[in-house]
PAFIFI-84973 format. One record per residue (C-alpha): x, z, y; residue in one letter. Coordinates in steps of 0.05 Angstrom, whole numbers, padded with zeros to 5 digits, always signed. Each point is the difference from the previous one (the first is absolute). Layout:
XZYA
...
% end
This chain:
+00257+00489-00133X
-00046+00044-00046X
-00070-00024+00039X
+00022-00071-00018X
+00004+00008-00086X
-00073+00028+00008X
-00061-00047-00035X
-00046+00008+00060X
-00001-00025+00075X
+00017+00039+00056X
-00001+00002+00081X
+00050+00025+00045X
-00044+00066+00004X
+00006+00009-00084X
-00069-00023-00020X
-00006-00010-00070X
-00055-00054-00023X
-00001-00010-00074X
-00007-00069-00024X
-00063-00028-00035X
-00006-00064-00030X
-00057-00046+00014X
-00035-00042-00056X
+00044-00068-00024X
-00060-00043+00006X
+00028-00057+00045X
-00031-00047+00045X
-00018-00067-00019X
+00019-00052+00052X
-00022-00067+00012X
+00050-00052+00009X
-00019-00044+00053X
+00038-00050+00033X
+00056+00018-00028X
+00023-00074-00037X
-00023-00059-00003X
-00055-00032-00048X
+00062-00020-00050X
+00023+00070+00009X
+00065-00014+00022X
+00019+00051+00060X
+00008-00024+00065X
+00057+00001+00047X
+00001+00036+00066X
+00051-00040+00041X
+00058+00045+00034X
+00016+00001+00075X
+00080+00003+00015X
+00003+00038+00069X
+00073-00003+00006X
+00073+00005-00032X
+00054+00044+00006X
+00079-00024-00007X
+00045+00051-00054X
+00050+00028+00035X
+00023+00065+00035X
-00017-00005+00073X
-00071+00026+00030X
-00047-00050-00013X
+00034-00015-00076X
-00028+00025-00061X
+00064+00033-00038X
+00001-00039-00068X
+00068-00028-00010X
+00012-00027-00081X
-00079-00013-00026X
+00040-00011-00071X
+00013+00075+00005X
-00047+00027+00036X
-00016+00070-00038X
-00040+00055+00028X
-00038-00035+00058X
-00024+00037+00051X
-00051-00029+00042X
-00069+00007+00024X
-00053-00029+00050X
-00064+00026+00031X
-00058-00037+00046X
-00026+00034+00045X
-00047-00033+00064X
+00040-00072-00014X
+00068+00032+00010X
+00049+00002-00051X
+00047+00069-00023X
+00059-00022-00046X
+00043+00056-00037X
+00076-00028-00013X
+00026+00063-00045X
+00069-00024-00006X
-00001-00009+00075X
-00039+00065+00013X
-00034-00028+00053X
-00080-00021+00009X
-00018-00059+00039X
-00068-00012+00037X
-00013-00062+00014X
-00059-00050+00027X
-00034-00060-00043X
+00056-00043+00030X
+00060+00042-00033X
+00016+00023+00075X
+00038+00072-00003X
-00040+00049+00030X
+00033+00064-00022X
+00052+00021-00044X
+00013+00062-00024X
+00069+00015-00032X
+00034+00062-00021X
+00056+00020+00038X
+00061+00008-00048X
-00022-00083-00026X
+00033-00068+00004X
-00056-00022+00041X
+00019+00061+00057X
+00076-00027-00004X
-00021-00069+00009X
-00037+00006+00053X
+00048+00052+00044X
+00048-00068-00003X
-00052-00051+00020X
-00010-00020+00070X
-00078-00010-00010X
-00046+00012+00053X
-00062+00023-00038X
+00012+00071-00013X
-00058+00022+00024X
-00035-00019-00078X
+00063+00045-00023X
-00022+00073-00033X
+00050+00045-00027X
-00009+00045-00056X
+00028+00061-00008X
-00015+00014-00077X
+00052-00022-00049X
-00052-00019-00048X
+00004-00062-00041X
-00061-00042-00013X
-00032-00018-00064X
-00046-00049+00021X
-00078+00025+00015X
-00032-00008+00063X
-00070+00030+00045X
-00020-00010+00062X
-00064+00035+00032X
-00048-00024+00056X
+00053+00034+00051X
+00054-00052-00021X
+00037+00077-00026X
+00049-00034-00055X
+00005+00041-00070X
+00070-00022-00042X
+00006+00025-00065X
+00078+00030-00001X
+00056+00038-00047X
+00024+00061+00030X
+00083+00012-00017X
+00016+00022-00060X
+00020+00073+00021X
-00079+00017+00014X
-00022-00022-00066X
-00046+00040-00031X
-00010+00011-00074X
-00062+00033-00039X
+00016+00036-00065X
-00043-00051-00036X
+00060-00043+00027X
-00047-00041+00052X
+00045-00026+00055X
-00028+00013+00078X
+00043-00048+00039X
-00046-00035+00040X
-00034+00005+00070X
-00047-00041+00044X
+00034-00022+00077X
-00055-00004+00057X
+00023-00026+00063X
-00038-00029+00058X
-00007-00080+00016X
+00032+00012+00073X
+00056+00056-00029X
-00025+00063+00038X
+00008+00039-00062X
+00019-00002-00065X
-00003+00053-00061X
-00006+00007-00083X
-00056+00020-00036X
+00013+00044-00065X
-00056+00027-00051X
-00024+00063+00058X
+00004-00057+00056X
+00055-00007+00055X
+00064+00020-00028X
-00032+00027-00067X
+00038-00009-00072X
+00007-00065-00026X
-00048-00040-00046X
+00022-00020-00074X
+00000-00080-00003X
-00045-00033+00047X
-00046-00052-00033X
-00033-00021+00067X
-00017+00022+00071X
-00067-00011+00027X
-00035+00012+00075X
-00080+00003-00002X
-00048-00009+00064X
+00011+00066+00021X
+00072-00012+00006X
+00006+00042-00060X
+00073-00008-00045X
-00009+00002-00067X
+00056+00015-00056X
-00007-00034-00071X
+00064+00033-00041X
+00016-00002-00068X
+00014+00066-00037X
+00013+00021-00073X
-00075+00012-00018X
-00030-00068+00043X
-00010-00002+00070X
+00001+00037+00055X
-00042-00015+00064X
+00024+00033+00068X
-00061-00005+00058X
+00024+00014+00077X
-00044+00010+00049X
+00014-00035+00072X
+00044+00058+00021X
+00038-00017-00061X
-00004+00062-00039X
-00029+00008-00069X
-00074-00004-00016X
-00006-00024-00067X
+00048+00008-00060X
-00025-00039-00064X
+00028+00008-00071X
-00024-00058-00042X
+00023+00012-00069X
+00001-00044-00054X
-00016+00056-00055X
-00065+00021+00041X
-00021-00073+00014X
-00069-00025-00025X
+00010-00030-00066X
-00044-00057-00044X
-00002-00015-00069X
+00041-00049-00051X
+00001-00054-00025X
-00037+00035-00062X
-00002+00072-00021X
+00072+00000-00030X
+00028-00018+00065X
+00041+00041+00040X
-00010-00017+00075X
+00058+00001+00053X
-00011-00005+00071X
+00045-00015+00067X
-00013+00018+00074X
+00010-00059+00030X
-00014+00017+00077X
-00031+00040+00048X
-00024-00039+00067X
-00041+00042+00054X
-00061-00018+00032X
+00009-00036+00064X
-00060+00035+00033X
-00021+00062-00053X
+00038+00061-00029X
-00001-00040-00065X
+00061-00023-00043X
-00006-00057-00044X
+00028+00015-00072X
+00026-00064-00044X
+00002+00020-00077X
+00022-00049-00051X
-00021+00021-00069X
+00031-00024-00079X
-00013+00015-00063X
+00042-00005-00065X
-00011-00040-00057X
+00012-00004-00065X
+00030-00059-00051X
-00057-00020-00052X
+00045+00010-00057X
+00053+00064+00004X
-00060+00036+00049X
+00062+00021+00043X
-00016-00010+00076X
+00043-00055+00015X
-00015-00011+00078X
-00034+00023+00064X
-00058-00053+00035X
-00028-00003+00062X
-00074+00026+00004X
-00016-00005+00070X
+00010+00028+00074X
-00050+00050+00036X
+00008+00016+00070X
-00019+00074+00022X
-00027+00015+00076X
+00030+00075+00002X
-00030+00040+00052X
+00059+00047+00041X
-00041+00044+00023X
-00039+00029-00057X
+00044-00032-00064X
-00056-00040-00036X
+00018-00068-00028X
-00062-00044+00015X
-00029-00050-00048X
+00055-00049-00025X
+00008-00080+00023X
+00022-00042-00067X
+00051-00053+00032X
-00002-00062-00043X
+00081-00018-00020X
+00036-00065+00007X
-00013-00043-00063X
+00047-00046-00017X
+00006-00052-00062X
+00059-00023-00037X
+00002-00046-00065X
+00039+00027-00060X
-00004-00039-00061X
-00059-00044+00019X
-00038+00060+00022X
-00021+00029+00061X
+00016+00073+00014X
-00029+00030+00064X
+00039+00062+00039X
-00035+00050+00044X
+00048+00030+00054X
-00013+00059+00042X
+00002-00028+00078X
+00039+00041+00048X
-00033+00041+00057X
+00014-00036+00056X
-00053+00048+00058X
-00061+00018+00027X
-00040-00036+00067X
-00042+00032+00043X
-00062-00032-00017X
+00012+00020-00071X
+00030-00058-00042X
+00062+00016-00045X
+00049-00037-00010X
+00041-00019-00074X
+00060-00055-00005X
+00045-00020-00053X
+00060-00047-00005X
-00021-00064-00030X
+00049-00055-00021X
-00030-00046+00064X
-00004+00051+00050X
-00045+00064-00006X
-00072+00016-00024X
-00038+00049+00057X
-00066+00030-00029X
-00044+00031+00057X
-00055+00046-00016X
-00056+00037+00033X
-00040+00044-00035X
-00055+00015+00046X
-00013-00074+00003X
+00009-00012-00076X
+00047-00064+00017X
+00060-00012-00026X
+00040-00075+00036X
+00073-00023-00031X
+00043-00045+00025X
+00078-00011-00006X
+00055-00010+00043X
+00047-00062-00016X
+00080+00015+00007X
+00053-00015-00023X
+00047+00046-00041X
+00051-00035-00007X
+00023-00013+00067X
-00013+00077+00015X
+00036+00061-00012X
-00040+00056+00021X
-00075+00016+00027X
-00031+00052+00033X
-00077+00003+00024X
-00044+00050+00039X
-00079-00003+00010X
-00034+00019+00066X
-00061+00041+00003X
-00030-00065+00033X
+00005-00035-00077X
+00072-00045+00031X
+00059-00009-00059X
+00061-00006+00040X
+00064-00013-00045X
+00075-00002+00012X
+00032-00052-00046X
+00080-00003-00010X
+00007-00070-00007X
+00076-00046-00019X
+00006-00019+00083X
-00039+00053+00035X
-00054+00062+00005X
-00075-00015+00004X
-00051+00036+00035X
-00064-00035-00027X
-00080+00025-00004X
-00053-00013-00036X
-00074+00008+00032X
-00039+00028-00058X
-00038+00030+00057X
-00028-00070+00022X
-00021-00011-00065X
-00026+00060-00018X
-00047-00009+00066X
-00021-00061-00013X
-00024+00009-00070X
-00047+00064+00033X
-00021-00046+00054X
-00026-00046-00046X
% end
């Protein structure tokens, strides 16, 4: 536990690189065809693939009262055109085709789903994969290029782990193959290492790669496997060493947040989202009376020797609201949604219509929004997941049924390079 408090990177054969920040110059993008001459955003119309009933049984999503619905635990992945669902409550994970069709289904063997199915008479049990871990799922979902299926799960209680800096390890990755031949856990050595502290996301790269984005007491902590599955990369990002920019004026004090760390599809490179404020004071008493947004950079962090690489400004959501016969403009941070393979990155925010995707690509110098139109009101939970081809896929909870809907940013995105 020691190597993981230390404020440098490391790889599974010690290496120590120490950190060095590049200049904050960012690039300056051009916006092009991202709205329209009125500069109102354009909507990129969704796709509904198919819907799954709520219920208990194989093919049911397990979401019984949506009035008191809680912790939710679900997830979905895209991987080739099929379609990898994690049902937490259920602890079972679903792969199915762009029809809804059950391909496979993977459930752990002490679950409802295993009872159920022992007293069914269906024919089908050749899609049926039993899992031997009693692990409970969270929600987060990978696939690589192999169809091998990474699950984000809790271990029990009784192998807990605890840091004296009181940073809770209770968390492990499940890999298991699409056809069942085998099935194991990955912990922070590799196969049947100690477990992570709280999993922010799971990632796969081209080179079948899994990476580990965990939280930790100090920022984040980035786990890289190699395709045996044991550690290459460990990557402390903390939020005390993190690049920082100045105030709003020389007074100011300037506070900072780590938003997320996405990897490179293709390059040993992470992608570091920092949101920076700065206090301000009232006019009259001179007593700081707030804290305002300045602006977001985004750092390409190389693994291998620990630079941070010249910073990407990401332009916020703007949005306008009338108080008092004036107009008072917001700037919010967007979320960091992931990283394609040719390069574009990908920022969303909730919006009261839908939601607000920014896509950028910095060797291009373009930057194209659009929004997504949905309504909240008649939904009750949302998750989404980006492929490295540039394809949103989303599972929305609706009042009668589950979702499974895409969006093809990556026909749009080729058409405006095309032209």
């Amino acid at each position: 536990m020691e190597r993981m408090k230390k404020n440098h990177l490391t790889t599974a054969h010690n290496k120590v690189f120490i950190s060095v920040f590049a200049a904050l110059s960012s690039l300056v993008f051009v916006c092009s065809f991202s709205c329209t001459k009125n500069g109102v955003v354009q909507s990129i119309d969704e796709t509904e693939l198919f819907r799954l009933s709520y219920g208990k049984f194989e093919e049911e999503l397990n979401v019984m009262d949506l009035n008191s619905i809680g912790d939710v635990r679900f997830g979905i992945a895209m991987r080739d055109g099929f379609f990898y669902l994690v049902d937490g409550d259920s602890k079972k994970t679903m792969e199915l085709n762009s029809y809804g069709d059950l391909l496979s289904l993977f459930y752990n063997e002490d679950s409802e789903t295993s009872r159920l199915l022992e007293n069914s008479n269906r024919k089908d049990e050749s899609v049926h994969r039993e899992i031997s871990y009693p692990f409970d799922y969270p929600g987060m979902i990978a696939v690589d290029s192999k169809k091998c299926i990474y699950t984000v799960c809790t271990i029990p209680r009784n192998r807990h782990e605890q840091s004296g800096d009181g940073l809770l390890y209770s968390q492990a990755v499940l890999r298991f193959a699409r056809d069942g031949s085998y099935v194991d856990y990955i912990g922070q050595q590799g196969p049947g290492g100690t477990p992570f502290p709280s999993i922010i996301n799971i990632y796969t790269t081209v080179k079948d790669e899994l990476v580990v984005v965990c939280n930790s007491n100090t920022g984040i902590i980035v786990y890289w496997f190699a395709t045996d599955g044991f550690l290459k990369y460990m990557i402390p990002i903390n939020t005390k060493d993190a690049p920082t920019v100045n105030g709003i004026d020389s007074n100011s004090e300037v506070y900072l947040t780590v938003e997320n760390a996405i990897p490179d599809p293709d390059d040993y490179k992470l992608y570091v989202k920092i949101d920076y404020y700065s206090s301000f004071e009232d006019d009259e008493s001179k007593v700081q009376s707030g804290v305002a947004y300045i602006q977001t950079l985004l750092y390409p962090l190389d693994t291998e020797t620990g630079f941070y690489g010249e910073p990407v400004s990401i332009p916020p959501y703007e949005e306008s609201v009338v108080v008092d016969y004036s107009r008072l403009t917001y700037k919010i941070p967007y979320d960091f949604l992931g990283v394609t393979k040719s390069g574009w990155k990908y920022f969303i925010i909730k919006t009261e219509t839908g939601f607000n995707i920014e896509m950028i690509q910095s060797e291009s110098q373009r930057i194209l929004r659009r929004q997504f139109k949905m309504n909240h009101n008649e939904n009750y939970f949302y998750t989404m997941s980006l492929s490295q081809e540039g394809i949103i896929t989303a599972l929305y909870l609706d009042k009668d049924a589950a979702r499974v809907v895409w969006y093809r940013t990556d026909n749009l995105i080729d058409a405006i390079l095309k032209n």
